[in-house]
C-alpha positions as CSV (number, residue, x, y, z in Angstrom):
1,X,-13.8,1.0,-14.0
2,X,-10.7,0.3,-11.6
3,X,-9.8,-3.3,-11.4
4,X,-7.0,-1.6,-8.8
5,X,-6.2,1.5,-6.7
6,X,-3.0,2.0,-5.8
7,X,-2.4,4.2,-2.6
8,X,1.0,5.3,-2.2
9,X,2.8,7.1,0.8
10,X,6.2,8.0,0.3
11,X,8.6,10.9,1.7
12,X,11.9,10.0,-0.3
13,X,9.9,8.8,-3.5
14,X,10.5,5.2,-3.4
15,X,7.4,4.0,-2.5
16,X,5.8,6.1,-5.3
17,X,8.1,4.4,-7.9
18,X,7.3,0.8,-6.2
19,X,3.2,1.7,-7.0
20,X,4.0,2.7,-10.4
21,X,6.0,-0.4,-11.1
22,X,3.2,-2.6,-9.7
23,X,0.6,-0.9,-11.6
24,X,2.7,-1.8,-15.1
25,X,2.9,-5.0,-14.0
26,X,-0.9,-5.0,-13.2
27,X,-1.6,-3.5,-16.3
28,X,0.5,-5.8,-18.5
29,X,-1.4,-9.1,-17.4
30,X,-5.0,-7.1,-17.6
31,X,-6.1,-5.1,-14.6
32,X,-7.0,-1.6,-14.7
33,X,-5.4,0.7,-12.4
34,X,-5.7,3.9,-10.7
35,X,-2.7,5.6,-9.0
36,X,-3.1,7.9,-6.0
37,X,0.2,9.1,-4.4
38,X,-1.6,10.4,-1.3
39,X,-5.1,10.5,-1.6
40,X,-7.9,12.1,0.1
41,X,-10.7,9.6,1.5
42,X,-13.4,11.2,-0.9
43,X,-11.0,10.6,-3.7
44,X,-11.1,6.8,-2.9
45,X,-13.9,3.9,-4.0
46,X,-15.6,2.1,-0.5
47,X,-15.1,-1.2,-2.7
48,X,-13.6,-3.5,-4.8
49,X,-9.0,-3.7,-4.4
50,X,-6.9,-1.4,-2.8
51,X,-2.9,-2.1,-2.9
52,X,-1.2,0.4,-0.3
53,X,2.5,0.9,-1.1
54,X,3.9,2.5,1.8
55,X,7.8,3.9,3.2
56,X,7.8,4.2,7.0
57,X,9.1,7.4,8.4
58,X,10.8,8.6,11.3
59,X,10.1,5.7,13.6
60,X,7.2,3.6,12.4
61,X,5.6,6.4,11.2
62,X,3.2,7.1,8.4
63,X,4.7,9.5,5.4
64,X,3.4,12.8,5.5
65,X,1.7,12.6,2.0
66,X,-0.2,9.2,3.7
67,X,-0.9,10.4,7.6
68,X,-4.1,12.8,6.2
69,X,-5.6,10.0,4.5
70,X,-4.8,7.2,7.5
71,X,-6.6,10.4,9.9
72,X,-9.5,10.9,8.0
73,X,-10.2,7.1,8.2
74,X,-9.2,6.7,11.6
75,X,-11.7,9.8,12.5
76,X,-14.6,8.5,10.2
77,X,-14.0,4.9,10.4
78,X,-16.0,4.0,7.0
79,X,-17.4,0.7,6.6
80,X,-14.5,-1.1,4.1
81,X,-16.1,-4.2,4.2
82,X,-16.4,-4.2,0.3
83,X,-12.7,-3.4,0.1
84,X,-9.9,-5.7,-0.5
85,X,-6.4,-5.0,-0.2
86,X,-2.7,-5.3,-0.8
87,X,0.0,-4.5,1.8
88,X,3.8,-3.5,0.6
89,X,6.0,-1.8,3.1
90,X,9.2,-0.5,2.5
91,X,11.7,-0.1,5.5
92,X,14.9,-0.8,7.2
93,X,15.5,-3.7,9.4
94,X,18.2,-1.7,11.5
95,X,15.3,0.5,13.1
96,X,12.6,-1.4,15.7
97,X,9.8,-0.5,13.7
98,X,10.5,-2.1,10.5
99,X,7.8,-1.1,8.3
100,X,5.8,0.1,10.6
101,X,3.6,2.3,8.3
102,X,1.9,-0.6,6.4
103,X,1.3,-2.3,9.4
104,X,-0.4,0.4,11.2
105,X,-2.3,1.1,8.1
106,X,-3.6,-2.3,7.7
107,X,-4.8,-2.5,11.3
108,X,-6.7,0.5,10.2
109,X,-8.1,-1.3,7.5
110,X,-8.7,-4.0,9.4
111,X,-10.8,-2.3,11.8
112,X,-12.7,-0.6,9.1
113,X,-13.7,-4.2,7.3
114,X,-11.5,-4.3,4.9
115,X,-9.3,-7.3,4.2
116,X,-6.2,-8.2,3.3
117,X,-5.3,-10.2,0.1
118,X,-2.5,-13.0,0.5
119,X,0.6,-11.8,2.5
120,X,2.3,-8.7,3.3
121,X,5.2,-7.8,1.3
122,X,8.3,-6.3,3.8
123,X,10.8,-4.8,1.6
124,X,13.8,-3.8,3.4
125,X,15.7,-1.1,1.3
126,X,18.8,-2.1,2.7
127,X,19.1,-6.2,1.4
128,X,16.9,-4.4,-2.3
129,X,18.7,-1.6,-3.5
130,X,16.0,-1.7,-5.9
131,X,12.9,-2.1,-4.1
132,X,11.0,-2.5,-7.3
133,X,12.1,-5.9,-7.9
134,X,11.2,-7.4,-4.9
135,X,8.0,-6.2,-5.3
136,X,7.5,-7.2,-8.8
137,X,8.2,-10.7,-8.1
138,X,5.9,-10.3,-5.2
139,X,2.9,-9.3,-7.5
140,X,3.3,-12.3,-9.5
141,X,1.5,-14.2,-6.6
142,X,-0.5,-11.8,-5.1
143,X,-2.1,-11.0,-8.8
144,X,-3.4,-15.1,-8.5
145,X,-5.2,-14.6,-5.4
146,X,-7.1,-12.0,-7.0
């Protein structure tokens, strides 16, 4: 079984390689994971912990590899009450809707039942030129609140 699925949505690939990193990371102190660059809602378990790596597109937009998924919850709206999740965004702070994606995901979420685990991570690309270290310092943490 799972400990962890890892949803990714990414249009230039960096969110993809920020998922992969965490789920070494994960892996490395013990927890099973599951990568889905993507998914489709059936692919997806209604419980246990989700971590949702996302880029933001365009402005505050979903990537396209993510926006199916986000519509087939939005148009079903599944009872997530058994799901947990994680939150990283990646972004730019020089456009209004700094990661926007993750945000409007987890209000998604949110509406569905599930809830979030410890904080949001905001990565702006700009300050990280390599977004994966950020985040692995990040899952340090969130990994104790698990």
């Amino acid at each position: 079984m799972t400990d962890i699925t890892l949803i990714s949505g990414s249009t230039l690939g960096s969110a993809e390689y920020v998922a992969e990193h965490l789920a070494e990371k994960l892996e490395e102190s013990g927890f099973s994971t599951e990568t889905l660059h993507g998914p489709e809602l059936n692919e997806l378990p209604f419980q246990g912990i989700w971590l949702v790596v996302t880029s933001t597109h365009g402005a505050g937009e979903l990537p396209e590899n993510l926006q199916p998924l986000f519509d087939e919850i939005e148009a079903q709206q599944p009872d997530l009450s058994a799901v947990r999740f994680g939150a990283v965004g990646l972004g730019n702070h020089e456009y209004d809707l700094f990661c926007g994606a993750i945000k409007t995901f987890e209000q998604l979420l949110n509406r569905c039942g599930a809830q979030r685990i410890g904080e949001r991570l905001e990565i702006d690309v700009l300050e990280h030129e390599i977004p994966e270290d950020p985040a692995a310092v990040w899952v340090e943490t969130w990994k104790t609140t698990l």
